[in-house]
N, C-alpha and C positions, 0 to 999 in steps of 0.2 A: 755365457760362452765358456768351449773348455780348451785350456791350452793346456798340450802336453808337449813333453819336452825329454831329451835325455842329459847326459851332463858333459856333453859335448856342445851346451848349450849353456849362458846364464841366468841364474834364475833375475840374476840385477835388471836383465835386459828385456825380461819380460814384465817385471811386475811396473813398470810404469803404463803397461796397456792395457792393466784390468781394471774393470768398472763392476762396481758394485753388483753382487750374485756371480759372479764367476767363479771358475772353478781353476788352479794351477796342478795340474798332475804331472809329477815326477816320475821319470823311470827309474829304476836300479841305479844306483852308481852313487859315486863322493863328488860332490858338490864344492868347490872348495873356493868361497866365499863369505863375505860379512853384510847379511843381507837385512834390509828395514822395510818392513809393511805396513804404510800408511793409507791404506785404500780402506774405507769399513765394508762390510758384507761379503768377504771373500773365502774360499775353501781352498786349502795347498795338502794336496793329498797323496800319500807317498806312494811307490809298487807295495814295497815290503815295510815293515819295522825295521827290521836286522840292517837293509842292505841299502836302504835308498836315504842316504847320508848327506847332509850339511854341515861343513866342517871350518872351523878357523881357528886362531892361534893367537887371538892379542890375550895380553895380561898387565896385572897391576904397574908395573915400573917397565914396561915397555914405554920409547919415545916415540909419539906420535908425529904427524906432517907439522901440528902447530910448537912441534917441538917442546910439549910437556909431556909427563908420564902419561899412561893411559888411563888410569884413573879406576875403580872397581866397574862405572856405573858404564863407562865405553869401552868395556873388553870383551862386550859380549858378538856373539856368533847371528844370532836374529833376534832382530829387537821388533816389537809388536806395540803400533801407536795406534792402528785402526781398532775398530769395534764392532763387535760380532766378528772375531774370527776364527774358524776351526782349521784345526791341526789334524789329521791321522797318516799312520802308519808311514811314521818316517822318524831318523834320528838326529838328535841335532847336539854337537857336541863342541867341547875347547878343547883341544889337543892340548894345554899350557898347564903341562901337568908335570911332576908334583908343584903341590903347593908350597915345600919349603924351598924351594927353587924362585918360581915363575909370581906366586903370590893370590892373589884373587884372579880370576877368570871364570866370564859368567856365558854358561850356554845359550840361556834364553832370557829374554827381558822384556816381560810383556807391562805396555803400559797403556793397555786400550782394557775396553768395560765388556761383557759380557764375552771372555777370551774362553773359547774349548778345546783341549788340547787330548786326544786319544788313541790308543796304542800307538802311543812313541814312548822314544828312548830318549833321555836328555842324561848328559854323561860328561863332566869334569870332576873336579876334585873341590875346591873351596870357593862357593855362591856361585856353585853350579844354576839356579833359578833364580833370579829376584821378578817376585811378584809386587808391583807397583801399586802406589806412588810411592815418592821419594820421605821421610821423614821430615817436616816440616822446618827442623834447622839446616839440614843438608840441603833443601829448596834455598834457601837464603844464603847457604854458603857457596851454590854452585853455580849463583845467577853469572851468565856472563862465561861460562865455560862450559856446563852444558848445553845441550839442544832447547830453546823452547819448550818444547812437544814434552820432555824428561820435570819438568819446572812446576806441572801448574797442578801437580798434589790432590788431581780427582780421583776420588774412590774408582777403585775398578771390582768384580766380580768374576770369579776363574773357577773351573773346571778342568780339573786331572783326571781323568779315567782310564783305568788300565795304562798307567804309564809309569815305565822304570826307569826312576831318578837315582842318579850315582855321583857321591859324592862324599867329604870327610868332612868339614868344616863349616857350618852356617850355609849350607847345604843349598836351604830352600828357607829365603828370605824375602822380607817385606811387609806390606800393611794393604795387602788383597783382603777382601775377605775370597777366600778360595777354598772348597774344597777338592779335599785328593780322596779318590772313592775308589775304593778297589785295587789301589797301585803297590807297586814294588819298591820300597824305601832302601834303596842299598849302601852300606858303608863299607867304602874302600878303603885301604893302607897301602899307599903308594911311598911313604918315607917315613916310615916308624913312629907314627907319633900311635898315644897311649892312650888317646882320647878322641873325643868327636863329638859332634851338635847334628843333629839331624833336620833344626829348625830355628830361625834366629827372629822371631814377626817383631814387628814395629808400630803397633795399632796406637788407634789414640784414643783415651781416657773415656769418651764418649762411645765409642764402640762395644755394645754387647759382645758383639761374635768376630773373630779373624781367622784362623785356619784351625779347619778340621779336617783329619787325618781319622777316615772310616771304613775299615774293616780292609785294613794296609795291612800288607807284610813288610817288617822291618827284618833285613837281609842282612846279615855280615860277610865280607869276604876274607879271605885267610888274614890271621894277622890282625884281626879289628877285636878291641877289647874297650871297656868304658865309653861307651857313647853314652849321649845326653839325648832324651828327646827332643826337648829344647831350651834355649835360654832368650829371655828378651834382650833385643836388641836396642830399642827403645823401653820407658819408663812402664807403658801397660801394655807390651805386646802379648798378645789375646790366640790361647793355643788349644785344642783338644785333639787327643789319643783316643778312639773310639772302637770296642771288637776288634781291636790291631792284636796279630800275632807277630811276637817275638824273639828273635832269637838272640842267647845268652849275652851278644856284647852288651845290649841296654842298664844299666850302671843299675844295681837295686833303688839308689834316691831318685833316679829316672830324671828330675830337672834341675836346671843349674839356675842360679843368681844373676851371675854375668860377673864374674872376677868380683871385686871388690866393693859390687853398688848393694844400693839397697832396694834393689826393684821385686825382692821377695815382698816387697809390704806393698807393692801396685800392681806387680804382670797379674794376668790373669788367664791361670794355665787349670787346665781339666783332664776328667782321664776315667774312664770306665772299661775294664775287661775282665771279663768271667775270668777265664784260667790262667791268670798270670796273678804273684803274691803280690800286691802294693803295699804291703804294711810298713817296706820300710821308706817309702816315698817319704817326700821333701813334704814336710807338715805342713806348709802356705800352699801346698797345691788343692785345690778342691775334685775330691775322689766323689764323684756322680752315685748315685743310688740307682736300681731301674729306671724306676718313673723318669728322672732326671733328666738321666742318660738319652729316651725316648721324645721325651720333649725337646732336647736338645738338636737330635738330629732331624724331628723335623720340624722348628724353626730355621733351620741352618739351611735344610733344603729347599725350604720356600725363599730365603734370602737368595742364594745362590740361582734360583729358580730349575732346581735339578730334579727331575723323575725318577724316581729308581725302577719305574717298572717300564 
């Protein structure tokens, strides 16, 4: 069934009426709620990219109803617990911006298995995306304060397509394996800082593959200087840079440590691009060969279970 709506409407108020194969269609307009879809099998389809917006405003050290902060993992704008579900052409954003303000504020927080997410816009400043699950001590730390549904650490599998992510700081995090195919990686400077993460993963030791980022444009906007492709978040979080073109804010060592760890000696970060110099990349990174590089993306695509044709 297809429910359309405009935003003279809640989207809260409908989604308890869908059932699996349905479709929610949005018209044009800002949406301005904190929406969760736990239904599996559903489509929420925007008018436009630009114009048909979902918007909210919680952040890190906001006080919640239960009267604690909000915490990174409940600041988000729409959280995603069903399976199988796609996203197109709509924005979804945290207004709780800047970050040396307001703190972490997360757009989107998908924690459901086969999530597809295409021509949208997802747009705050620091953990703009966390791709789920939770990192297995943060499961244990948040028993009793988060959601169930946030707790129980199942692999999920994600799909970016044509979608521009905007953000400064650990940007686009978690332990999905997900690809981002074809998207617009953009670093903003919204409060002067001189630096930036473009991806923070969290994989665990046994995982081959976590995020690959394929034939992405990495975007800077005015003011962005040293960014990081990425740093682990956790001990082996699991990264690849693939045919990504870049422009100049990307840092020549390209990836970081993580401050003071020594997770150079376990993340497991990659990286293959014709025309960009890598010589002076970070020497525990492993720089792909052709063949490699080929194999790489498609095993990754049969993981993900993604077509490119």
């Amino acid at each position: 069934m297809l429910y359309e709506i405009d935003n003279t409407m809640s989207i809260n108020s409908i989604l308890p009426k869908l059932k699996s194969g349905d479709t929610l269609y949005l018209m044009d307009g800002i949406y301005y709620e904190k929406i969760e879809v736990k239904i599996d099998n559903i489509n929420i389809v925007g008018q436009s990219k630009e114009n048909t917006i979902i918007s909210n405003n919680d952040y890190f050290c906001k006080i919640m109803d239960d009267y604690n902060e909000c915490n990174t993992f409940r600041t988000y704008t729409c959280y995603i617990n069903g399976n199988n579900i796609t996203m197109k052409n709509l924005t979804i954003r945290n207004d709780s911006i800047p970050s040396a303000i307001y703190g972490q504020a997360v757009a989107l927080y998908v924690d459901g298995d086969n999530f597809k997410c295409e021509n949208c816009i997802l747009k705050s400043a620091q953990d703009t995306l966390f791709t789920g699950p939770l990192p297995p001590d943060l499961i244990i730390r948040y028993q009793g304060f988060l959601k169930p549904s946030q707790l129980k650490g199942n692999k999920t599998h994600q799909l970016y397509k044509n979608v521009d992510i905007y953000g400064d700081v650990d940007f686009i995090f978690g332990g999905a394996y997900a690809l981002f195919y074809r998207c617009n990686i953009i670093s903003v400077n919204y409060d002067s800082k001189d630096y930036g993460y473009l991806s923070a993963p969290s994989h665990s030791k046994d995982d081959k593959y976590g995020y690959l980022f394929y034939q992405c444009n990495l975007i800077k906007q005015p003011g962005v200087v040293n960014v990081y492709l990425s740093r682990p978040w956790r001990d082996y979080g699991n990264c690849a840079f693939i045919d990504c073109s870049m422009d100049d804010h990307i840092s020549p060592k390209g990836w970081n440590k993580w401050e003071k760890s020594n997770r150079d000696k376990t993340a497991k970060f990659y990286e293959y691009t014709e025309n960009v110099d890598l010589s002076k990349r970070e020497n525990w990174v492993h720089i792909l060969n052709k063949d490699e590089k080929e194999k790489f993306k498609e095993e990754f695509f049969k993981l993900v279970n993604f077509d490119e044709n």
